[in-house]
N, C-alpha and C positions, 0 to 999 in steps of 0.2 A: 370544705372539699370532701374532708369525711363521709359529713353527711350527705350530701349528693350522691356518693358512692353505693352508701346505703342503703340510702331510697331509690337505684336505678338495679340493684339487687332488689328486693324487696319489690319490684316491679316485674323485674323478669324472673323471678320465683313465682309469681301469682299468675303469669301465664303460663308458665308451665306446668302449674297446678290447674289451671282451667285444658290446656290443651289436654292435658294427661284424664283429666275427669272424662274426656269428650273418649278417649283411648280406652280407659275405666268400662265404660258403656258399652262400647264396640265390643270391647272383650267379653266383658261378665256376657253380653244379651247372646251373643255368636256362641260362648263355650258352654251355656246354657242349653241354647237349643239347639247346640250338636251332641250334648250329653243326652237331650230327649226320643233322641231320633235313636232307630236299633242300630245302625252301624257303628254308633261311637257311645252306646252304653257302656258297654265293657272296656273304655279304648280313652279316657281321662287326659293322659300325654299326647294321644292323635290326635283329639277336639282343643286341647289345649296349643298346641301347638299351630294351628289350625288359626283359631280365633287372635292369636297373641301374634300372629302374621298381620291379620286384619289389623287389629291394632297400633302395629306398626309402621302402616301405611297411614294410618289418620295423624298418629304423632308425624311421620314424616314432613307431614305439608302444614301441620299446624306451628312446629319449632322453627322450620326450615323458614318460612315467609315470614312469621308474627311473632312467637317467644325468641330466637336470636336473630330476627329477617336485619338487624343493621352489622351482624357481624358475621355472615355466612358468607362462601368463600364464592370466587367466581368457577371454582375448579366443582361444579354440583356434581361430576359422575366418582371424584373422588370424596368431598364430600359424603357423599352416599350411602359409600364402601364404609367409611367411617361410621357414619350414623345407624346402617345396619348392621355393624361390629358390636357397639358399642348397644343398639338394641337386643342381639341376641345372647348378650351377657345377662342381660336382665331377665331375657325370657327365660334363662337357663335358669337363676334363681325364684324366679318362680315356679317355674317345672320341678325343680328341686325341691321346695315345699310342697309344692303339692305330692309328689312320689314319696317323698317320710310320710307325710297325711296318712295318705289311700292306701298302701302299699306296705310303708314298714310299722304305723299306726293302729293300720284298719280303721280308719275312717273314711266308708264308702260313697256315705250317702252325698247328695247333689248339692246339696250346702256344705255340709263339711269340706267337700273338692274347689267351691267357692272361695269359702273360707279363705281354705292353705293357700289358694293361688290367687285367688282377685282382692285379698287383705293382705294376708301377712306377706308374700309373695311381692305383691304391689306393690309395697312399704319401704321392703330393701331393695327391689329393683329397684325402683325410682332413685332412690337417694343415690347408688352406685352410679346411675344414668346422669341424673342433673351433674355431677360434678364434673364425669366424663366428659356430657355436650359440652358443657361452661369450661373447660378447660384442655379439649384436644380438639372437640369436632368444629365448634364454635369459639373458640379462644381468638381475643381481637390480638394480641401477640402472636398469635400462630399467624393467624391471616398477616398481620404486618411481615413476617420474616419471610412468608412465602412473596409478598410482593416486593420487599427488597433482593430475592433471589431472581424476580424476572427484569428488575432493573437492569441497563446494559449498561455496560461497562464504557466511560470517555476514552474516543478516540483520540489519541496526541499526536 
């Protein structure tokens, strides 16, 4: 039983490492070439901010259907609310990397700002994120106790 457990973790870590890669891409390629453009040269947290939205929209539909599509809730605009809580927590620790980088560092340049935000950034976001989704947004107990709250109650 253990091991089933294991390996049914060990399954839905590897897609959440593939959806998060596909998220990865969106981000890096978007905060990239908003960093290249004059409006958000000087402007790192605006492009970042920016692109780690984008981002959060591809994980949205990638977690939502396919890394926890057997334990997501019927309730998707609450749902949601949750998953984009629990994204902008992340997005904050990477903006927080990246702003000691750039800002209290001085490391300006367009890889450095990678760096802090789409590595080490990505690193601890994720990891505070997966346990979050795995155990508020997506939790098969959470879902179980919300659907024993919509059970009605026997008439006598």
């Amino acid at each position: 039983m253990r091991r089933l457990a294991g390996s049914a973790l060990l399954r839905q870590l590897t897609k959440f490492a593939l959806v998060g890669g596909v998220g990865f891409v969106v981000d890096t390629v978007s905060f990239t070439l908003l960093r290249l453009t004059p409006a958000f040269a000087g402007s790192p947290l605006k492009a970042g901010i920016i692109s780690t939205v984008l981002a959060i929209i591809a994980n949205w539909v990638g977690n939502r259907y396919w890394t926890f599509g057997p334990h997501r809730s019927t309730r998707s605009a609450w749902e949601a609310v949750e998953f984009v809580a629990v994204s902008v927590l992340g997005m904050l620790v990477a903006l927080g990397c990246l702003a000691v980088s750039h800002y209290l560092l001085g490391f300006t340049t367009l890889l450095a700002d990678n760096i802090s935000k789409n590595v080490v950034g990505l690193v601890l976001g994720s990891a505070i994120r997966f346990l979050l989704y795995r155990h508020w947004v997506y939790s098969p107990a959470r879902r179980n106790r919300v659907a024993a709250q919509r059970v009605p109650e026997p008439v006598e």
